[in-house]
C-alpha positions as CSV (number, residue, x, y, z in Angstrom):
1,X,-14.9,-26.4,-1.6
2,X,-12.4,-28.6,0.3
3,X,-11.3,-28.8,4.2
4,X,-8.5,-26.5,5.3
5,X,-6.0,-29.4,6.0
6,X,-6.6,-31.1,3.1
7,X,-5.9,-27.7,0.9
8,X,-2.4,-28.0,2.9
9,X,-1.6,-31.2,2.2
10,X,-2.3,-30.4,-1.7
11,X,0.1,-27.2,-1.5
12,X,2.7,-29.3,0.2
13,X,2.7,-32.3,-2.6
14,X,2.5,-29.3,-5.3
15,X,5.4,-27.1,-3.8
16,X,7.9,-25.9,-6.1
17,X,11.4,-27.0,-6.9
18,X,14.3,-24.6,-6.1
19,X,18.1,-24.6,-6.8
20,X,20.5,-23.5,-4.9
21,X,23.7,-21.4,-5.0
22,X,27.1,-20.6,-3.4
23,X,27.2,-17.0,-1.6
24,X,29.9,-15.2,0.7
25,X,28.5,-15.8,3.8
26,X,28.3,-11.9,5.1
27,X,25.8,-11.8,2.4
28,X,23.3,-14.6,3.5
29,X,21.4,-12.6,5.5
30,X,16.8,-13.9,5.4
31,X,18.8,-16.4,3.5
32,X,18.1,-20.2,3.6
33,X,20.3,-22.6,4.1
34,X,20.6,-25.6,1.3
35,X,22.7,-27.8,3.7
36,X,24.1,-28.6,7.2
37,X,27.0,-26.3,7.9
38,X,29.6,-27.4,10.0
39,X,32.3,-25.9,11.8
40,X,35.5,-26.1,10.0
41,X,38.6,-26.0,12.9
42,X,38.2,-25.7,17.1
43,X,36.7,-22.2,18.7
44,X,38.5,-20.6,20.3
45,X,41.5,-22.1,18.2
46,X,43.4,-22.5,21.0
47,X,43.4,-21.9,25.3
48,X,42.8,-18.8,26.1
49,X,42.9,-16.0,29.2
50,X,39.1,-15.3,30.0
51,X,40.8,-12.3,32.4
52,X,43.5,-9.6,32.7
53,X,45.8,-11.5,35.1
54,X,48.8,-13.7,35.6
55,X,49.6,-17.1,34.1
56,X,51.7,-19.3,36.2
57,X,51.9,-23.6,36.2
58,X,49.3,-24.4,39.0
59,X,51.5,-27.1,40.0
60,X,54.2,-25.0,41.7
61,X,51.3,-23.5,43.9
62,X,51.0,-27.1,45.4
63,X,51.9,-26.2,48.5
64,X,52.1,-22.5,49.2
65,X,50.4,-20.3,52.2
66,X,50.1,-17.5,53.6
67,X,53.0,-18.6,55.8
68,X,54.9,-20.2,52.8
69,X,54.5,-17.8,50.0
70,X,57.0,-18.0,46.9
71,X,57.5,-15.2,44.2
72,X,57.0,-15.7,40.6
73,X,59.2,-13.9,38.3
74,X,57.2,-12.0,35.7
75,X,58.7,-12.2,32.5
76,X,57.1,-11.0,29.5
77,X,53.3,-9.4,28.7
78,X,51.2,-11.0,26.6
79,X,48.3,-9.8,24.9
80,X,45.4,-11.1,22.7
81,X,46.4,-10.9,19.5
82,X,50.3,-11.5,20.1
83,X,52.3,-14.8,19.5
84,X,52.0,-16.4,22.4
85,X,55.9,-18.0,22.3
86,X,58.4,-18.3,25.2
87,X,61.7,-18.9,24.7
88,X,62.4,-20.7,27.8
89,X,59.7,-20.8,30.7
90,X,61.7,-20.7,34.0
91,X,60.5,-22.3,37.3
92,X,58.4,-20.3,39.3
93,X,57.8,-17.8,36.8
94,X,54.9,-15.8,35.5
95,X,53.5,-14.1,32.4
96,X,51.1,-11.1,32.5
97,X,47.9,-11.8,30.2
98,X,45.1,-9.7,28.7
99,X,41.7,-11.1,28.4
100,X,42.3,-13.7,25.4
101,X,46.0,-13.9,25.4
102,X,46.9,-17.6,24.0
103,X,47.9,-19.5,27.3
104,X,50.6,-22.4,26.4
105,X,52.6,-24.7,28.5
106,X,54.0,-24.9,31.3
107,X,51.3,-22.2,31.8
108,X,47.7,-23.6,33.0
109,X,45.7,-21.4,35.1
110,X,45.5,-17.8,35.5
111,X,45.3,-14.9,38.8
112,X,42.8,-12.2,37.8
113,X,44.1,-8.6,38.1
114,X,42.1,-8.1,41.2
115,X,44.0,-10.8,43.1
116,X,47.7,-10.1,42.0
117,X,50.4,-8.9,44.9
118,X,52.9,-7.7,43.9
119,X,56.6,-7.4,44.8
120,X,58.4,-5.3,45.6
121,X,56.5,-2.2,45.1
122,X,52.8,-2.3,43.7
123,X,54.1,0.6,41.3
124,X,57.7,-0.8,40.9
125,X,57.7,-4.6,40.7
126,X,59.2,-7.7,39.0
127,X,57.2,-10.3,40.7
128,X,54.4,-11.3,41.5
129,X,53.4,-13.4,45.1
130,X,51.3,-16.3,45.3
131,X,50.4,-17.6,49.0
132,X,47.5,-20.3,48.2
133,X,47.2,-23.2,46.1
134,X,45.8,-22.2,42.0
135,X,43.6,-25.1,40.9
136,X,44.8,-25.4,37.3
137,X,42.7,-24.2,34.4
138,X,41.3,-21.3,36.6
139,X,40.2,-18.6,34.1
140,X,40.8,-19.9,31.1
141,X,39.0,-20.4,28.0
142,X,39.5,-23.9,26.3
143,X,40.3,-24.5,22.6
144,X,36.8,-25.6,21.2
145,X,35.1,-25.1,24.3
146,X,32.4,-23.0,21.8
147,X,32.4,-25.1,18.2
148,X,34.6,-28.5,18.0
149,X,35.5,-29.0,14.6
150,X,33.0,-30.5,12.6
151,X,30.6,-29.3,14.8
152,X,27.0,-28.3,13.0
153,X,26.5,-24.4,13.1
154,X,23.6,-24.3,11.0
155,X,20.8,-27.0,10.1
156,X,19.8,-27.8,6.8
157,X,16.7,-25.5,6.0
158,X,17.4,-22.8,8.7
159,X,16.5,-19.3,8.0
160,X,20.2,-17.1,8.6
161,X,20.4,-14.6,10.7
162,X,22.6,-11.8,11.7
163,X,23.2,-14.3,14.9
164,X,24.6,-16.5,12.2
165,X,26.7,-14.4,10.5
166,X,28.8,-13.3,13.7
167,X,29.1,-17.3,13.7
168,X,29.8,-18.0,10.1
169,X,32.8,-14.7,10.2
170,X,34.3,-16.3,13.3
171,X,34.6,-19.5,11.9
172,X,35.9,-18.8,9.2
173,X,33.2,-20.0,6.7
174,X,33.7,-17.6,3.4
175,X,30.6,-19.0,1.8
176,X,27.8,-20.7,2.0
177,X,25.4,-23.0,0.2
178,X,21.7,-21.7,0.4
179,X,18.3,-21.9,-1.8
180,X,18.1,-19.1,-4.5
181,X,15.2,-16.5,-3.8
182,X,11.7,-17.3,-5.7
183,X,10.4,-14.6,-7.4
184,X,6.5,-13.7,-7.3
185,X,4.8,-10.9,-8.9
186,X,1.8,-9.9,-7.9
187,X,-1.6,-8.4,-9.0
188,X,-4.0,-6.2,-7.9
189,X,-7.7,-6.5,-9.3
190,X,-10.6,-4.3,-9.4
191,X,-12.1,-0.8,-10.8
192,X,-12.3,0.6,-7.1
193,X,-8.4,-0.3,-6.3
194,X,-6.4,3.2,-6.9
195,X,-2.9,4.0,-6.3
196,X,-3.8,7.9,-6.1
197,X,-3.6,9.4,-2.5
198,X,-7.2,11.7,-2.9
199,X,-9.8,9.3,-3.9
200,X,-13.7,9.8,-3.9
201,X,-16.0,7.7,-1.9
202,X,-16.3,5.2,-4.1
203,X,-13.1,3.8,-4.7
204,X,-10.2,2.1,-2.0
205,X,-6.8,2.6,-1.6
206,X,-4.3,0.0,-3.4
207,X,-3.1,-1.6,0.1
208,X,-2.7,-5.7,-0.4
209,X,-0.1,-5.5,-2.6
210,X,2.6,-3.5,0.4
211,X,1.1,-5.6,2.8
212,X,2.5,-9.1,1.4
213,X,5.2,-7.2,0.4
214,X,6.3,-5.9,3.7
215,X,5.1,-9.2,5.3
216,X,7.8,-11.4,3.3
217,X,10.5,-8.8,3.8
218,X,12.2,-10.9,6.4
219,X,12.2,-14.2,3.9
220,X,14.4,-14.7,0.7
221,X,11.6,-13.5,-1.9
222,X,12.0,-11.5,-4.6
223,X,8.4,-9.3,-4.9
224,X,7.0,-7.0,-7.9
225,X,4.0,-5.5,-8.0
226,X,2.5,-5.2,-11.1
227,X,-0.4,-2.6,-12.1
228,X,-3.7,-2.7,-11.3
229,X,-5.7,-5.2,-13.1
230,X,-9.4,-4.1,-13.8
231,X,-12.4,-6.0,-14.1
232,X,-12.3,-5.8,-18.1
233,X,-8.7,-7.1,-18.2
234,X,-9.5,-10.4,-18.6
235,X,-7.4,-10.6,-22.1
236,X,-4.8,-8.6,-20.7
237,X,-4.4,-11.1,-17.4
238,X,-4.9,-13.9,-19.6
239,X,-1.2,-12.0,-21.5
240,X,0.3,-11.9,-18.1
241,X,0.1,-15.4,-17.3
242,X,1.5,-16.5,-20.7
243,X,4.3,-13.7,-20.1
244,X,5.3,-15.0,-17.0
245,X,4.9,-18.8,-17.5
246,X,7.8,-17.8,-20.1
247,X,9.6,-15.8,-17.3
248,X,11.9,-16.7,-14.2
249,X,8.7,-15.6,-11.5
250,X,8.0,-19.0,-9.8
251,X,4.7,-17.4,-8.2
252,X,2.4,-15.6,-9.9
253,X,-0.3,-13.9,-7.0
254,X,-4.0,-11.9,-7.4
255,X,-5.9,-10.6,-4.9
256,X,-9.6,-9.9,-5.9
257,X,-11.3,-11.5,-9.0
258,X,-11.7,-14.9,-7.5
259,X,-15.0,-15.5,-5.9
260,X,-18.9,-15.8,-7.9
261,X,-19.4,-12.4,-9.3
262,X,-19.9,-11.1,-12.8
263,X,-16.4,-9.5,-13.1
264,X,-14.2,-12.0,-11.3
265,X,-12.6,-13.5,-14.3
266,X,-9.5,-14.7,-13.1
267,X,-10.7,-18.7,-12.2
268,X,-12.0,-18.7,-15.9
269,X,-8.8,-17.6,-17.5
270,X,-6.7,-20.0,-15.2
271,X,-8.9,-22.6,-16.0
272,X,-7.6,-22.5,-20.0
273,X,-4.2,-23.6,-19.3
274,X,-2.8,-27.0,-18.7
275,X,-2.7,-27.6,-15.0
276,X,-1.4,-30.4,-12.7
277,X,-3.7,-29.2,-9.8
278,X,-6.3,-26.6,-9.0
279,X,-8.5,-26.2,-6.2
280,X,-10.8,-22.9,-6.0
281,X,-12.8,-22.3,-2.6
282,X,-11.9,-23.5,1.5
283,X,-14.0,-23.8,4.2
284,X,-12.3,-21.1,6.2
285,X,-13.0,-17.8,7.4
286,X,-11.9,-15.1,6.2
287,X,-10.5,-16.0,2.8
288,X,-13.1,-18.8,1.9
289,X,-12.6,-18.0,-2.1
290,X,-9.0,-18.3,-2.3
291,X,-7.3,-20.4,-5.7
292,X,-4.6,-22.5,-6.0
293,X,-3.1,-23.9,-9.3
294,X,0.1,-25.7,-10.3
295,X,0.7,-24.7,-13.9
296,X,2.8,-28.2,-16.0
297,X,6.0,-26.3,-15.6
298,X,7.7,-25.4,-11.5
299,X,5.3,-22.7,-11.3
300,X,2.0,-22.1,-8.9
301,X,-0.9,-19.5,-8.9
302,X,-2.6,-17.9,-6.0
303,X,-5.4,-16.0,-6.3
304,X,-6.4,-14.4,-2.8
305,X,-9.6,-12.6,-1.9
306,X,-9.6,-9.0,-2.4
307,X,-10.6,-7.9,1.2
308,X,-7.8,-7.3,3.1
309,X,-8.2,-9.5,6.2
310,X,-8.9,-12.5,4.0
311,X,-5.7,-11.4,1.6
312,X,-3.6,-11.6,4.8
313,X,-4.8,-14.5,6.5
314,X,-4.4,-16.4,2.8
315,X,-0.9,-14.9,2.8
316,X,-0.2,-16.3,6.5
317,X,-2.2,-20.0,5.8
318,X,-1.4,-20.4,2.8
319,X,1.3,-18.8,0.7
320,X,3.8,-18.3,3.6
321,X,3.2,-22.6,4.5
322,X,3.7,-22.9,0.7
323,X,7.0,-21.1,0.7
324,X,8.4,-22.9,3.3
325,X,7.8,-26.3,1.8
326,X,9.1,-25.4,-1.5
327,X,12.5,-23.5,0.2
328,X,12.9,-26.4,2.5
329,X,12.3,-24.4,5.5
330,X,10.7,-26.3,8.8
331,X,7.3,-25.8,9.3
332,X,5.9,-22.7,11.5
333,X,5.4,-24.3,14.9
334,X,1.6,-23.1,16.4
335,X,2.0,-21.8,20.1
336,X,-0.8,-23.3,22.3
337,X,-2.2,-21.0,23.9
338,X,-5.8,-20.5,26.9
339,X,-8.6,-18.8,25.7
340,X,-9.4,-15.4,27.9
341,X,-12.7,-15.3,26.1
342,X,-15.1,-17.4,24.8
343,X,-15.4,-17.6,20.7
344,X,-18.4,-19.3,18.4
345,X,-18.1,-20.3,14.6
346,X,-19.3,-22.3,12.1
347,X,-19.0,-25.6,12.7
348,X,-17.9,-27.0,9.2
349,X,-15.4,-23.9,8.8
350,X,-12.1,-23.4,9.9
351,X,-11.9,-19.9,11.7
352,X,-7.9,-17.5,11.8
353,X,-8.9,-14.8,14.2
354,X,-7.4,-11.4,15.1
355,X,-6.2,-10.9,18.8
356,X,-3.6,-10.3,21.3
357,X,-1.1,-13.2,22.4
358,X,0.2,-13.0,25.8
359,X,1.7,-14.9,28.6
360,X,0.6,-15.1,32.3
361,X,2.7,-14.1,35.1
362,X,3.3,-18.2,35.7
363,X,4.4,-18.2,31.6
364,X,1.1,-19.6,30.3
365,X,0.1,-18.5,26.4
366,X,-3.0,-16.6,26.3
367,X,-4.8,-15.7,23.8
368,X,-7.9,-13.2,23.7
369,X,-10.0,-12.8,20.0
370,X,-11.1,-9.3,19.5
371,X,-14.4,-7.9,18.6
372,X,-14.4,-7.1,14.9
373,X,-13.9,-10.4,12.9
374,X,-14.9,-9.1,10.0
375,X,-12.2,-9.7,7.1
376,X,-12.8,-5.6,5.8
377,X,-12.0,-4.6,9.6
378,X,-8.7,-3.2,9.7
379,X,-8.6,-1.4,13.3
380,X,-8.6,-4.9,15.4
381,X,-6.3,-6.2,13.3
382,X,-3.5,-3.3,13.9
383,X,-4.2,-4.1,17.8
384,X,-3.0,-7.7,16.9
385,X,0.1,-9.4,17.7
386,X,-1.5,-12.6,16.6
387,X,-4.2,-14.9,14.9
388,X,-5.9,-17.8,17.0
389,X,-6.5,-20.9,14.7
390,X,-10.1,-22.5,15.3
391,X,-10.7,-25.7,13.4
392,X,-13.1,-27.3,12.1
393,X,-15.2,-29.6,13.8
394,X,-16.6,-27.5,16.7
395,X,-18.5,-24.7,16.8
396,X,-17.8,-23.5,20.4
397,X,-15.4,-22.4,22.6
398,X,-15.5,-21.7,25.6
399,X,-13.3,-19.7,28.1
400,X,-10.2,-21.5,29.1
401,X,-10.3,-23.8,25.7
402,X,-7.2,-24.4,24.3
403,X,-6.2,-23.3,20.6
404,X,-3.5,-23.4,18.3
405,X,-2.2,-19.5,17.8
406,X,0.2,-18.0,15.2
407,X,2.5,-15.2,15.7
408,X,1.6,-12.2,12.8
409,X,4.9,-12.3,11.6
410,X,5.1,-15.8,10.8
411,X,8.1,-16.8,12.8
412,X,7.3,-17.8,16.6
């Protein structure tokens, strides 16, 4: 059995290699991005109107009052979307913009709506009056003032989102380098696991496998759930492995099977292939049987505990860490977060516990761990919005303590 941060540096050194490939760019979407993206022209492309209003050259408001006014002739309306050409911009002469009209010399500052007088008639008029001084680029929007050219939009190794995409469209960016999705299939172990919706006492519900599934939803990852394994499919799993080493699945995942007990034969059958690494058993709770191998060729083994607890907090400490190392993702930053109550483990063992994140009115993180550790406990963990990370090293802590604490989700 080896420490918890040791297993993570193994699982980082054995990541996986995966290629990349060109997409459009409205269809990158929980995709990640392979390399810097950078913006390819100015945004806005050019000045702009950031009101309905009147452009005029700030200049010839140099000296104007209320006592020495001057009329501006309006000549022409302008709205976004329209070429923005004059023929020939008189002296003391206006043009009425929408909000985002192109604004173009001898034009430099803009009169919002609001402020306009008009002459001679407010419903019959031809110009407009200015009695102050304009200062020049008054309501407008500069070319580039968002993106410069060349300007990085998205890093190397960031997750897209639909943020990104309004970006990528505006710019202009038709496609887009990113890392292809792994693929994992996944088993299920055990006589008691059923997929049937009336089941006696004695058997469970088939959850572990929607659980992951629904929990990488948000991440480029293809997922199949395979059937249920039992506990005298040992030749059959043993199949499945040589079917998918021979297959495009990168990840092949169990939960169940992996701990002491007469039927959990999956570390046996692993154990008869030609590895590059293996570890089997971490001094954590929950999840202390969980199995990693890297087979010769660019693919990995998992094999989770059955309960569910530990099968999600393997998923979140392990597999999801995994993932991001071998998709080039940056690591899942820990939120520090105040203890609200006191919490005692094992020493030697690295505790993930369920509980409630939250932040105090003067924006402190504080974390509270619920009653009900216990990785077949399902009720405190559906009260959670978060586990609290307890290393090894120490066996308590107290109220006020401070602790490392993961969102459930897996993004902070």
């Amino acid at each position: 059995m080896i420490d918890y941060k040791k297993a993570i540096i193994k699982i980082k050194k054995n990541k996986i290699k995966i290629n990349s490939e060109t997409i459009l760019s409205i269809n990158s979407i929980n995709r990640v991005s392979s390399s810097n993206v950078y913006s390819p022209s100015n945004y806005p492309a050019a000045n702009n109107s950031s009101f309905d209003g009147y452009a005029i050259n700030s200049k010839e408001t140099k000296n104007l009052t209320k006592k020495k006014f001057k009329k501006f002739r309006i000549l022409k309306t302008i709205a976004a979307g329209d070429n923005p050409k004059i023929k020939k911009a008189q002296k003391h002469s206006t043009i009425e913009v929408m909000t985002g009209a192109i604004i173009q010399k001898p034009y430099d500052a803009v009169i919002p709506i609001e402020q306009i007088k008009f002459y001679p008639k407010k419903n019959k008029y031809n110009y407009i009056i200015v009695d102050r001084k304009i200062s020049k680029n008054d309501y407008i929007r500069f070319e580039g003032s968002d993106f410069r050219k060349r300007e990085k939009v998205i890093n190397k190794g960031e997750l897209i989102k639909s943020q990104h995409i309004l970006a990528l469209k505006a710019l202009g960016i038709k496609k887009i380098l990113v890392k292809k999705k792994p693929s994992i299939v996944f088993y299920t172990t055990g006589n008691e696991i059923s997929n049937k919706e009336n089941i006696p006492k004695w058997k469970v519900r088939n959850s572990n496998g929607f659980y992951i599934n629904s929990f990488l939803k948000s991440l480029p990852i293809r997922f199949k759930q395979k059937k249920i394994l039992r506990d005298h499919d040992s030749l059959k799993f043993k199949k499945e492995i040589l079917t998918n080493l021979k297959s495009k699945n990168e990840i092949i995942l169990t939960s169940g099977a992996v701990s002491a007990g007469k039927y959990d034969f999956i570390p046996n059958i692993i154990k008869q292939f030609k590895l590059k690494y293996f570890f089997k058993g971490v001094s954590i709770r929950p999840g202390k049987p969980i199995m990693f191998a890297k087979f010769s060729k660019n693919k990995v083994f998992f094999g989770l505990p059955g309960n569910p607890i530990s099968s999600a907090a393997c998923i979140k400490f392990f597999v999801l860490p995994f993932l991001y190392y071998s998709i080039g993702m940056k690591e899942n930053k820990p939120i520090i977060a105040r203890l609200k109550n006191s919490f005692v483990k094992k020493k030697t063992f690295t505790r993930f516990t369920k509980g409630k994140l939250t932040f105090s009115t003067k924006g402190e993180a504080e974390f509270k761990v619920f009653k009900g550790q216990e990785s077949f406990r399902l009720k405190p963990f559906t009260k959670s919005n978060a586990w609290g990370l307890f290393p090894n090293g120490k066996a308590n802590f107290k109220k006020n303590d401070y602790i490392k604490c993961y969102t459930l989700t897996g993004i902070n």
